[in-house]
C-alpha positions as CSV (number, residue, x, y, z in Angstrom):
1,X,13.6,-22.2,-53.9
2,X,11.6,-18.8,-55.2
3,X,8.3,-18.2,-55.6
4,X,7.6,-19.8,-58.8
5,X,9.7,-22.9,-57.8
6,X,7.6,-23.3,-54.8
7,X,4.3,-22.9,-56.6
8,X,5.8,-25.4,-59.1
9,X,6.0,-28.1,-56.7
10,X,2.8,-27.1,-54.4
11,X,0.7,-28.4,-57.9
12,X,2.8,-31.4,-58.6
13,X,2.3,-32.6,-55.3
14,X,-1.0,-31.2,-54.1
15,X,-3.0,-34.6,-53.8
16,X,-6.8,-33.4,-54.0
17,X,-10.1,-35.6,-53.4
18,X,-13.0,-33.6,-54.5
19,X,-15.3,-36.5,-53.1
20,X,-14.0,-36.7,-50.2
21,X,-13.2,-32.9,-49.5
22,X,-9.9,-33.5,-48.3
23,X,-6.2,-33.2,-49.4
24,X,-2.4,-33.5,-49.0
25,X,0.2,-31.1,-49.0
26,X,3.9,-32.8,-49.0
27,X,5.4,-29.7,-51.0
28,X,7.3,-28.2,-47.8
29,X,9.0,-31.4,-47.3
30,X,12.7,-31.5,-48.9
31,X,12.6,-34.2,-50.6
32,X,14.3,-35.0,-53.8
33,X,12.7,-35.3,-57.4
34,X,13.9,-39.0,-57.7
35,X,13.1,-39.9,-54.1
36,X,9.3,-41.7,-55.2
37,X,11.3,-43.9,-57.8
38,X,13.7,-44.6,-55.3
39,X,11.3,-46.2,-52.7
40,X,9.3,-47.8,-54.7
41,X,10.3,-51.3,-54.2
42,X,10.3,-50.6,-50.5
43,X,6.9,-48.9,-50.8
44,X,5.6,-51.9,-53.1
45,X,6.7,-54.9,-50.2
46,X,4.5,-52.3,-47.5
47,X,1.4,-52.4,-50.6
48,X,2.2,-56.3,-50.3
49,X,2.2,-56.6,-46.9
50,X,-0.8,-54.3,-45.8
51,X,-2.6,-56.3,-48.5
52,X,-2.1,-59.7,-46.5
53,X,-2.8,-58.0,-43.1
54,X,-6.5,-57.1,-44.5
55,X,-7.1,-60.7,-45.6
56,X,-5.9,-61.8,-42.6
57,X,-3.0,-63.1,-42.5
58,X,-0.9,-63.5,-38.8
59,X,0.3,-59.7,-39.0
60,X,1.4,-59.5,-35.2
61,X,4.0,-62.7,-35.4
62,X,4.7,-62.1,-31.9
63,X,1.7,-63.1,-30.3
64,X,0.2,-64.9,-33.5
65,X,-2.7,-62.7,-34.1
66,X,-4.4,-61.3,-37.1
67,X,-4.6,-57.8,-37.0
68,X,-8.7,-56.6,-38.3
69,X,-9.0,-52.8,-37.4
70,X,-9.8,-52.1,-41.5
71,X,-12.2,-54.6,-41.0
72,X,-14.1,-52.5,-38.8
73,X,-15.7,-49.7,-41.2
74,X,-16.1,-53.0,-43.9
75,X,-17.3,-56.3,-42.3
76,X,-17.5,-57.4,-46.6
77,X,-13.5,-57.3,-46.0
78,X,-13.1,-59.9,-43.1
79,X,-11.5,-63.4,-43.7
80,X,-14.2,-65.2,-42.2
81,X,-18.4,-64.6,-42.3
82,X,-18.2,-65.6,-38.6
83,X,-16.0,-62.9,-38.2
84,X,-17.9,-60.2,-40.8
85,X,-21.3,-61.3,-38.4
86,X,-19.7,-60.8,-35.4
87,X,-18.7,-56.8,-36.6
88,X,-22.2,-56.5,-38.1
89,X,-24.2,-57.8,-35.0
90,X,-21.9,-55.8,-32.7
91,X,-22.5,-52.6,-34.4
92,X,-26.5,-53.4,-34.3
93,X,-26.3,-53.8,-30.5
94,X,-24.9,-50.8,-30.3
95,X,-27.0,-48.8,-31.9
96,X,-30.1,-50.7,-30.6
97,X,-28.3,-50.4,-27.0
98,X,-28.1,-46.5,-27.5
99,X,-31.5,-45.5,-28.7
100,X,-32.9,-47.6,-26.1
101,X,-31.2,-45.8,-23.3
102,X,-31.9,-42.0,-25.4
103,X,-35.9,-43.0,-25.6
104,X,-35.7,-44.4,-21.5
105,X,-36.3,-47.9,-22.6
106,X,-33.3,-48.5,-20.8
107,X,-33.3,-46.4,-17.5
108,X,-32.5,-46.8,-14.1
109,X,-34.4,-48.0,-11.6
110,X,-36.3,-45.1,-10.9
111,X,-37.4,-45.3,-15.1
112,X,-35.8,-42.1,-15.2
113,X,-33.4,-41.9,-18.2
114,X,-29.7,-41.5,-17.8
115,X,-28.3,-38.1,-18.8
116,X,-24.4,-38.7,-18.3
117,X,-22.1,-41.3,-18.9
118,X,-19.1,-42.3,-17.6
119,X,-16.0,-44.3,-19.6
120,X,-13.3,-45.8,-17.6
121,X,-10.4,-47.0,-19.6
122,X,-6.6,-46.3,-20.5
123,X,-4.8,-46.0,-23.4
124,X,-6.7,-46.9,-26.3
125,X,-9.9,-47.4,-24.4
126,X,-10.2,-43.9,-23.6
127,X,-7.9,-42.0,-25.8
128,X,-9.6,-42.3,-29.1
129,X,-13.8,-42.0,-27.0
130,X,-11.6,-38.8,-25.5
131,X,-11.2,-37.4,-29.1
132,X,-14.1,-38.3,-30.5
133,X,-15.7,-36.1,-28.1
134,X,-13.8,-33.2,-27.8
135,X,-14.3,-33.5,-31.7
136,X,-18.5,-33.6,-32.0
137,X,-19.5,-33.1,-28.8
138,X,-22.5,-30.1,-28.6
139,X,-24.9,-28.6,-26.0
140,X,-27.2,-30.9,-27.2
141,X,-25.6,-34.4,-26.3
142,X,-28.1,-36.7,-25.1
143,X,-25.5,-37.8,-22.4
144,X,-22.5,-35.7,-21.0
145,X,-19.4,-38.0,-20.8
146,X,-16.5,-37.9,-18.1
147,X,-14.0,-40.3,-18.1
148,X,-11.3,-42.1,-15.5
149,X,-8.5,-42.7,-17.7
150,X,-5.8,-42.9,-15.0
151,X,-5.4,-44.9,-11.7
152,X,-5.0,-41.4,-10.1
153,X,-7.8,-41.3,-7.1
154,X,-7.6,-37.7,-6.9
155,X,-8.5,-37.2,-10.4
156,X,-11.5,-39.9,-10.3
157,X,-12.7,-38.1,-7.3
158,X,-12.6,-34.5,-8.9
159,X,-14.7,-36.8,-11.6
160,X,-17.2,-37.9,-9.7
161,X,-17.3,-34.8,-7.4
162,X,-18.1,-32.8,-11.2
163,X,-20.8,-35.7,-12.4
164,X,-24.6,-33.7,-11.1
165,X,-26.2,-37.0,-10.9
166,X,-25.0,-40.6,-9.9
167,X,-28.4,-41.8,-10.5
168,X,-28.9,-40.8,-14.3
169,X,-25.8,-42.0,-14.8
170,X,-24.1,-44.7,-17.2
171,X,-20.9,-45.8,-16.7
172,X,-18.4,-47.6,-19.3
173,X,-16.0,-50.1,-18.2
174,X,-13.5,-50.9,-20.8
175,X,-10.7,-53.5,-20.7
176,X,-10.0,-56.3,-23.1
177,X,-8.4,-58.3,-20.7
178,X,-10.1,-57.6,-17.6
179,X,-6.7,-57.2,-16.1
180,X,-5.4,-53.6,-16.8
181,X,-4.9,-52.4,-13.0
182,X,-5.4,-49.2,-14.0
183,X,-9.0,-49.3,-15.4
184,X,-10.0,-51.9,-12.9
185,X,-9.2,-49.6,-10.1
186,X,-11.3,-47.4,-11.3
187,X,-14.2,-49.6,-11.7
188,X,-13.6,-50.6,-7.7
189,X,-13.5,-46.9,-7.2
190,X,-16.5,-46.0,-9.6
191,X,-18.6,-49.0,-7.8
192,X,-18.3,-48.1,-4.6
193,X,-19.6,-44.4,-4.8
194,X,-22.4,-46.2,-6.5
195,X,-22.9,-48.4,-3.8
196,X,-22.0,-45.8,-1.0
197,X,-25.2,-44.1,-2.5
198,X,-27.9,-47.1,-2.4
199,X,-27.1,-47.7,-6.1
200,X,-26.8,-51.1,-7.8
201,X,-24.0,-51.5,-10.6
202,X,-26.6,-53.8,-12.2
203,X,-28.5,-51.2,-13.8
204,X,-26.2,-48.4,-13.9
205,X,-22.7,-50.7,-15.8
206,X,-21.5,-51.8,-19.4
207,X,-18.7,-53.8,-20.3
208,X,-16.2,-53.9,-23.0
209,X,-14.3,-56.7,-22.9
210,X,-12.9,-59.8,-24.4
211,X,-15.0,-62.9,-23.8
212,X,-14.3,-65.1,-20.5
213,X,-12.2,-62.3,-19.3
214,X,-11.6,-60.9,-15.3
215,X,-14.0,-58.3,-16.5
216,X,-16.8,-60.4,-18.5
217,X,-17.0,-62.7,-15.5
218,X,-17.6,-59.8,-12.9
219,X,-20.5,-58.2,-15.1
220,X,-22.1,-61.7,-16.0
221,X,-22.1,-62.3,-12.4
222,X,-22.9,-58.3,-11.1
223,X,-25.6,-58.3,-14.1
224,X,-24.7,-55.4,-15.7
225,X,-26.7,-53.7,-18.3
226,X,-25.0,-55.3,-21.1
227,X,-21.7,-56.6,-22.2
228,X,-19.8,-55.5,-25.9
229,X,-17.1,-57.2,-27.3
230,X,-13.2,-56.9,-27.4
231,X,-11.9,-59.0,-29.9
232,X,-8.1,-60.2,-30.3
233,X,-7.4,-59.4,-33.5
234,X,-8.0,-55.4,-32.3
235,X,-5.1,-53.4,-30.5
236,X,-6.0,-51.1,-27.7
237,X,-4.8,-48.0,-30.2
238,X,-6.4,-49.0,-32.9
239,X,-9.7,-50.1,-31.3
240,X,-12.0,-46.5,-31.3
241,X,-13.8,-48.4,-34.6
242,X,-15.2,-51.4,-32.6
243,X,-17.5,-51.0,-29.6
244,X,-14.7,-49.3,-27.2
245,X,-15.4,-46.1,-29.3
246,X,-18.4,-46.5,-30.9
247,X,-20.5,-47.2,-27.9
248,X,-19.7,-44.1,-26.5
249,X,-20.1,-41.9,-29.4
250,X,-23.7,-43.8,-30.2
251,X,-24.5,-42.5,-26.7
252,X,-23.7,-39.3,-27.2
253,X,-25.7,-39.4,-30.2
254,X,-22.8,-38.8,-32.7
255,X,-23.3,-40.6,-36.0
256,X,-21.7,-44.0,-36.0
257,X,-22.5,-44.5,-39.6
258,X,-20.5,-41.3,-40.8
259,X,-17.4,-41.9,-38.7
260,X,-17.5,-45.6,-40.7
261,X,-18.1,-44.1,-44.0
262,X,-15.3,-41.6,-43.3
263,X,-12.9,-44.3,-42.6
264,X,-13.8,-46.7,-45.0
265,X,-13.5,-44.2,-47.8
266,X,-9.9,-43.4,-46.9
267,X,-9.6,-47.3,-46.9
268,X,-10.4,-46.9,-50.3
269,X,-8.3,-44.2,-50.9
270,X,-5.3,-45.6,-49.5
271,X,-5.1,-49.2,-50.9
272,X,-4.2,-47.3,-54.6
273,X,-1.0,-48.9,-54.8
274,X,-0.1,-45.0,-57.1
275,X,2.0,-42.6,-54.7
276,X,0.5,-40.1,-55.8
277,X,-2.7,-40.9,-55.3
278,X,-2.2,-42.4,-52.0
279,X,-2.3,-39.8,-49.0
280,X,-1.2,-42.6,-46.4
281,X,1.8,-43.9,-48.6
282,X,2.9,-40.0,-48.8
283,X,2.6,-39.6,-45.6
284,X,4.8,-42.7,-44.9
285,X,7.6,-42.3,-47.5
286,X,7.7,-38.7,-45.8
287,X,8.3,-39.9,-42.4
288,X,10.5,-42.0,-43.6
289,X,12.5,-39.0,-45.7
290,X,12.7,-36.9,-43.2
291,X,13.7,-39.0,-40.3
292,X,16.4,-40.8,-42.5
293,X,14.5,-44.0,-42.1
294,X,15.4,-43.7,-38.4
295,X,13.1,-41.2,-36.5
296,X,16.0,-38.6,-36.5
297,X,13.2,-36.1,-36.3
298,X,9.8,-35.7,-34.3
299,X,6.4,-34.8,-35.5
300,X,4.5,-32.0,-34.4
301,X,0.9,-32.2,-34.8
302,X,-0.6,-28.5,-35.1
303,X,-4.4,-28.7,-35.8
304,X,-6.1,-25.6,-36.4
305,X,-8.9,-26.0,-34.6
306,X,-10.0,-26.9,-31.0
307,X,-12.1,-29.7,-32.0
308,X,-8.8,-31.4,-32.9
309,X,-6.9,-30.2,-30.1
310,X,-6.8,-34.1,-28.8
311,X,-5.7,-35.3,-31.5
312,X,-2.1,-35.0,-31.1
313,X,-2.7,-37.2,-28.3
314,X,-4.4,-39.6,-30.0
315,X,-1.2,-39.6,-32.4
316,X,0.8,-40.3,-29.6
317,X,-0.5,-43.7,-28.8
318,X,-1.1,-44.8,-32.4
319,X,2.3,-43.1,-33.9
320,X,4.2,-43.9,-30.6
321,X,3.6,-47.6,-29.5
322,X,3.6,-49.0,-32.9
323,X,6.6,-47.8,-33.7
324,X,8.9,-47.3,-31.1
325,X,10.1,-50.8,-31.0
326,X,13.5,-52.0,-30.1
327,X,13.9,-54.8,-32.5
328,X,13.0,-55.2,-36.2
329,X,10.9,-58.3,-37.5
330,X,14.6,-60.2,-38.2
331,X,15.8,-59.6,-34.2
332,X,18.4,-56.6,-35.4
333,X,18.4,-53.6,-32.6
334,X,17.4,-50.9,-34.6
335,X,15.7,-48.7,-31.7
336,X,12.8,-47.3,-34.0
337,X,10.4,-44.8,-33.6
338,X,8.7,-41.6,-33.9
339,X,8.5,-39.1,-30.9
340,X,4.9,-37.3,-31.1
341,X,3.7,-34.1,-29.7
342,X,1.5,-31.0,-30.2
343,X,-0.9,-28.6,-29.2
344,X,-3.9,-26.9,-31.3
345,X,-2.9,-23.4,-33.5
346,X,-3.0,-20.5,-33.1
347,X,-2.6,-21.2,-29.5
348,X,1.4,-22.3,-30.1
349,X,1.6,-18.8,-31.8
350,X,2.1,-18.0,-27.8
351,X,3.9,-21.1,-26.7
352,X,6.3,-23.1,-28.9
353,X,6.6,-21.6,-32.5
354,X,9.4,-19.4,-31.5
355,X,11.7,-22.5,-31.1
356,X,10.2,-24.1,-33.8
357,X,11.3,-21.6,-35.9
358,X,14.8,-20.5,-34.5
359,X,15.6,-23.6,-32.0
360,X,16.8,-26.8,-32.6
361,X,15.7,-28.0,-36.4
362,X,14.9,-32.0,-34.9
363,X,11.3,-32.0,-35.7
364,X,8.9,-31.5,-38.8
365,X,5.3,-30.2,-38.7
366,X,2.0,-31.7,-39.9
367,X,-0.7,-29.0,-39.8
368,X,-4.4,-29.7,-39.9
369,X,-6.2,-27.1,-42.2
370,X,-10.1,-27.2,-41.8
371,X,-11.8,-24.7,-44.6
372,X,-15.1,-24.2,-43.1
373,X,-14.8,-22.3,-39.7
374,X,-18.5,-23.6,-38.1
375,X,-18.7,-26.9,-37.5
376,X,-22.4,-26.8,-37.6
377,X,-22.4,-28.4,-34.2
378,X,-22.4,-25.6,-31.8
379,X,-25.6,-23.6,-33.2
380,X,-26.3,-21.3,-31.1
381,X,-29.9,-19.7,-32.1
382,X,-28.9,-16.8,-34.6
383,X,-25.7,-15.8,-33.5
384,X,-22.8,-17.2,-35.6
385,X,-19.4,-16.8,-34.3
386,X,-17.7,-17.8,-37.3
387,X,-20.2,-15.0,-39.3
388,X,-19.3,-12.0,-37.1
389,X,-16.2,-9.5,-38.2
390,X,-14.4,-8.7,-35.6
391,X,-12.8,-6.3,-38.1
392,X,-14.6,-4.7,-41.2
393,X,-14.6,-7.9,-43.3
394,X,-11.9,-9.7,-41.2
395,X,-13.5,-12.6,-39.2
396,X,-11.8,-14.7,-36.1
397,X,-12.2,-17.7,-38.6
398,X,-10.2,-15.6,-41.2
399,X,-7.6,-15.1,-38.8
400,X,-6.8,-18.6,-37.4
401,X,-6.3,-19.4,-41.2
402,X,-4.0,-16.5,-41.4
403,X,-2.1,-17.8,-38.5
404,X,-1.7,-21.2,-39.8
405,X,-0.7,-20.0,-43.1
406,X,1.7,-17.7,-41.5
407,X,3.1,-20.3,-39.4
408,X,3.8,-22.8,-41.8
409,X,5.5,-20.2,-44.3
410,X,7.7,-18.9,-41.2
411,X,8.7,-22.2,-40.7
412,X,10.0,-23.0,-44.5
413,X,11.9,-19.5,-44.2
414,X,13.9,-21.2,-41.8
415,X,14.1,-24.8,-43.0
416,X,11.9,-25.6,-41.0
417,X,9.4,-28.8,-43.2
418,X,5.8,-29.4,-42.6
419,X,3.2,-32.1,-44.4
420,X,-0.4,-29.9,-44.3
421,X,-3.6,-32.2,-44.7
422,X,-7.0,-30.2,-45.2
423,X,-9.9,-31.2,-44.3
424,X,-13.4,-29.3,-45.3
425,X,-14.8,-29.4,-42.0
426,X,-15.0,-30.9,-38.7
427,X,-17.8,-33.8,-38.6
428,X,-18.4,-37.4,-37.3
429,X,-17.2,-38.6,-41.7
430,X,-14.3,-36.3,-41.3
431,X,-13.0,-37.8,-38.0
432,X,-13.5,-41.1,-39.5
433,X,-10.8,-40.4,-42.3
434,X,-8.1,-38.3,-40.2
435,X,-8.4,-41.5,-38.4
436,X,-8.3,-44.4,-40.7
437,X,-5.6,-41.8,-42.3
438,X,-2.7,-42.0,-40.1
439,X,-4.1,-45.9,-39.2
440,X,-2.8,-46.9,-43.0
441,X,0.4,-45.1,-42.7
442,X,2.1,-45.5,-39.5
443,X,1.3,-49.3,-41.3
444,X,3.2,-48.6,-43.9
445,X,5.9,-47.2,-42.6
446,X,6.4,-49.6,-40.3
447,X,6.6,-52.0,-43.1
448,X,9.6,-49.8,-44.3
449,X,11.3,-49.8,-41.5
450,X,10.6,-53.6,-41.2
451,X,9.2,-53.7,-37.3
452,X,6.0,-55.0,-35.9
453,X,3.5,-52.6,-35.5
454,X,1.1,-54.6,-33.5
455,X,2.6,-55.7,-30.6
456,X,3.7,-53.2,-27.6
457,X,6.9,-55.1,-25.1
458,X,7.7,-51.9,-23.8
459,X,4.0,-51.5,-21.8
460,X,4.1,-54.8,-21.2
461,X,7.6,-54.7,-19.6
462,X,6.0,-51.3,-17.7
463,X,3.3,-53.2,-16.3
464,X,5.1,-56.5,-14.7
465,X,7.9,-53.5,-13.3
466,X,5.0,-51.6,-11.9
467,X,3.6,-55.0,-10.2
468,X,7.1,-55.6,-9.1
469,X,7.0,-53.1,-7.1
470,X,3.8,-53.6,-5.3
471,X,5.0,-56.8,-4.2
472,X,7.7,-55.1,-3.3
473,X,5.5,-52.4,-1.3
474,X,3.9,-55.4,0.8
475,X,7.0,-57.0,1.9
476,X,7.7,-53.5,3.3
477,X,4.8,-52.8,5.2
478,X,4.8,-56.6,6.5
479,X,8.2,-56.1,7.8
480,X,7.2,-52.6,9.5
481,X,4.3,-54.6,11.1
482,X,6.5,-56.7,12.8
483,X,9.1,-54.1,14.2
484,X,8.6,-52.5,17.4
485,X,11.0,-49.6,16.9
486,X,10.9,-46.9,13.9
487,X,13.6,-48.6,10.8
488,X,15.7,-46.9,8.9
489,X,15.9,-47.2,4.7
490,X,19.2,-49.3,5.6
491,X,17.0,-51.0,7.9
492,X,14.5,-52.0,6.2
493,X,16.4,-53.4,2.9
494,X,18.3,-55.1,4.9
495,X,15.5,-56.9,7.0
496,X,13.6,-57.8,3.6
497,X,17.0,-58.7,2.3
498,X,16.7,-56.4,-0.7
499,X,19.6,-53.9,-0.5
500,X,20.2,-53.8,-4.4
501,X,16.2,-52.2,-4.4
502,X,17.2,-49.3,-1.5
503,X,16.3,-46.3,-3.7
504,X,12.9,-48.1,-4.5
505,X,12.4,-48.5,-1.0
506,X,13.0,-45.2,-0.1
507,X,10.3,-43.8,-2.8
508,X,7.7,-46.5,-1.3
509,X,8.0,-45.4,1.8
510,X,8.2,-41.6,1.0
511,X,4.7,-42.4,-0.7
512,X,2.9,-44.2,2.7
513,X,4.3,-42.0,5.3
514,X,2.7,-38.9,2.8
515,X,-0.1,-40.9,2.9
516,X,-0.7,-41.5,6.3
517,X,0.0,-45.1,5.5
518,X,3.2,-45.1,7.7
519,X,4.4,-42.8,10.6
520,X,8.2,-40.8,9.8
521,X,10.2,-40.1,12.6
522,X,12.7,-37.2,11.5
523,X,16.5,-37.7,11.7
524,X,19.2,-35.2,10.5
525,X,18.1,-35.7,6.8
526,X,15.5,-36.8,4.5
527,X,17.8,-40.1,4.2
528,X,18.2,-40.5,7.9
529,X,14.3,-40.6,8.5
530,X,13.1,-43.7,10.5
531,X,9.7,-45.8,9.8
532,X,6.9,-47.2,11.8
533,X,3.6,-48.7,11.0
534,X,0.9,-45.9,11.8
């Protein structure tokens, strides 16, 4: 394809949105001329079936729940008023909740007003809070926010051993169930170094969390501060519109009411049941192109910028987990999904361009483009980075567009295709829509490939494994407590009369004795090792 060719098909398919200040790019994607007619049946049933998720019909057949994230950024749109009240008086809370705690109203129990917070979550419940502020977050914060997103205690101590202030500060505790091991280990963790300090988790703790949950019940009974809603038509990854995101970013003094406008407007934008209008149903009819209607291919999210250098993590989650599903909506195996990962440009001019380029061609690209080089949130008296030339009329804002342009026409010299969305700055309403954006059409194209975007087997099948071996763990150490002499691996399955689980056994053990937990004494080899309770 020359020049002109190129440039031909760049205007066909540039999809612009003066209002919104954004656009689409799907001209470095390979696709044929007839391919839109082709699909649109397919692309028609998705329209059909995304139209009956948002009034509410059972979208998540597995566990017989709607699905409501769209309601969210428009309460006008849920099924019920009882629901539409219950988005409307949650989003009041939170914003009476935050200025309360920014003017000392709410303090702790000194009256002194917090100055950090502290989310503790996984998945959903801290991936999209994690974005949000590496996105807006400035000097001027009202709170600082850390987070324990793992079950890792070497990390939550580096946490806490980074947070000034245990006194001023707030602490987060997110978990619809109440059950997630993960985040409830870190709110043992997080209580007692609040605790171990003569502090009370009454006035320092919020919850997130469905009602009558593990959770809800431990802060109705600790009195925490206050206690937002999980409800269950909203999925962990598509949650950071309801309180599990918007709590934190009230806190921090980001403006809730942008990031809903933003999202609500690509709502807008992306129910036009037009292709070409439609910036989610591009996206999803591209994916679907390029992946042969199979995932042949990953995506790699490049955003130019380090605001959005989360984001591709983000993706992850929301791209990966709906649709990497074994089984289609009819029971076929069809193994589905989309492998997702990234880094921020030009910092992968130095890391993975060069295979990109010339390595294996398995992936496509989706670059983020933002026009305006200050965000307007970093303002730093009268010095402006993105003003000063570091060459006579050359700024460093000039170059990071230079590299992304460069990249993304060295890639399409090679074959290499790429989707670019633009965006005309980084802001709470610009956030909103990258969001909501890639909400509508991993949607869609799950409705092309016919699976259920909404439910998540695979991490529920990683959590009962996990707890399997924990019981597994204790059977161990309660055998150990009742030998006299040091046991072998051999040993020990057989005493527990679990042979078929040796190598399992042998990574348990390996785990305790590092630990201090158990006592090694050396054989010959690693394998030959004998145990005893320390």
């Amino acid at each position: 394809m020359n020049a002109q060719q190129l440039w031909s098909k760049f205007k066909e398919y540039y999809l612009f949105d003066a209002q919104r200040q954004f656009a689409l790019d799907i001209s470095r994607i390979n696709f044929p001329p007839s391919f839109f007619s082709s699909m649109a049946g397919p692309l028609q049933a998705a329209f059909s079936a995304m139209q009956k998720l948002e009034a509410g019909e059972i979208a998540n057949p597995d566990e017989k729940r709607m699905v409501g994230h769209y309601w969210l950024r428009d309460s006008k749109r849920a099924p019920s008023p009882e629901i539409a009240a219950e988005i409307d008086g949650t989003l009041a809370k939170i914003k009476e909740f935050a200025k309360s705690v920014h003017s000392g109203k709410i303090a702790n129990a000194k009256g002194e007003k917090f100055s950090h917070l502290l989310v503790i979550g996984i998945g959903g419940s801290a991936l999209g809070p994690q974005f949000v502020n590496q996105a807006l977050g400035a000097a001027r914060d009202p709170l600082k926010v850390s987070f324990f997103d793992n079950t890792d205690p070497d990390g939550m101590q580096k946490v806490l051993a980074l947070l000034p202030d245990l006194t001023k500060t707030l602490v987060i505790v997110t978990s619809k169930s109440g059950g997630t091991k993960e985040t409830r280990n870190g709110q043992l963790i997080a209580k007692h170094a609040f605790e171990s300090v003569g502090l009370s988790v009454g006035t320092h703790f919020v919850a997130v969390t469905g009602a009558g949950s593990e959770l809800d019940k431990t802060a109705t009974a600790e009195k925490w501060l206050a206690r937002f809603p999980m409800w269950d038509w909203i999925g962990g990854r598509t949650s950071e519109f309801s309180a599990v995101g918007l709590l934190p970013a009230a806190l921090q003094g980001f403006d809730v009411d942008e990031i809903l406008r933003g999202a609500r407007e690509m709502d807008e934008l992306t129910r036009v049941p037009e292709v070409q209008k439609n910036p989610a149903a591009q996206l999803a009819l591209m994916f679907y192109h390029v992946g042969g209607g199979k995932g042949l291919k990953d995506m790699v999210v490049l955003p130019y910028k380090d605001r959005l250098e989360l984001f591709s993590r983000y993706l992850q989650q929301l791209v990966m987990e709906s649709l990497g599903k074994e089984k289609d909506l009819s029971g076929a195996k069809v193994n589905q999904g989309i492998a997702v990962y990234g880094n921020k440009g030009s910092t992968d001019q130095h890391a993975y361009v060069q295979q990109l380029r010339e390595g294996l061609n398995n992936f496509f690209a989706v670059f983020i483009e933002v026009l305006r080089d200050d965000s307007g949130l970093t303002a730093n008296g009268s010095f402006s980075a993105a003003a000063f030339e570091v060459e006579k009329g050359v700024t460093s804002g000039d170059y990071l567009s230079g590299f992304y342009q460069g990249t993304r026409s060295a890639l399409f010299e090679n074959q290499r295709e790429s989707i670019s969305i633009t965006i005309g700055s980084v802001s709470p309403y610009s956030i909103g829509q990258l969001i909501a954006l890639f909400e509508r059409a991993v949607g869609l194209y799950a409705s092309l490939v016919n699976i259920n975007a909404y439910h998540q087997p695979g991490v529920e099948a990683g959590k009962k494994a996990a707890q399997q071996v924990l019981t597994l763990q204790q059977q161990i150490v309660d055998f150990l407590s009742s030998q006299s002499a040091p046991q072998s691996i051999e040993q020990i399955a057989r005493g527990i009369k679990l042979t078929d689980s040796i190598e399992t056994i042998f990574k348990i053990v390996r785990h305790l004795a590092a630990n201090h937990r158990l006592a090694i004494k050396a054989g010959p080899s690693i394998f030959e090792d004998t145990y005893l309770r320390a």
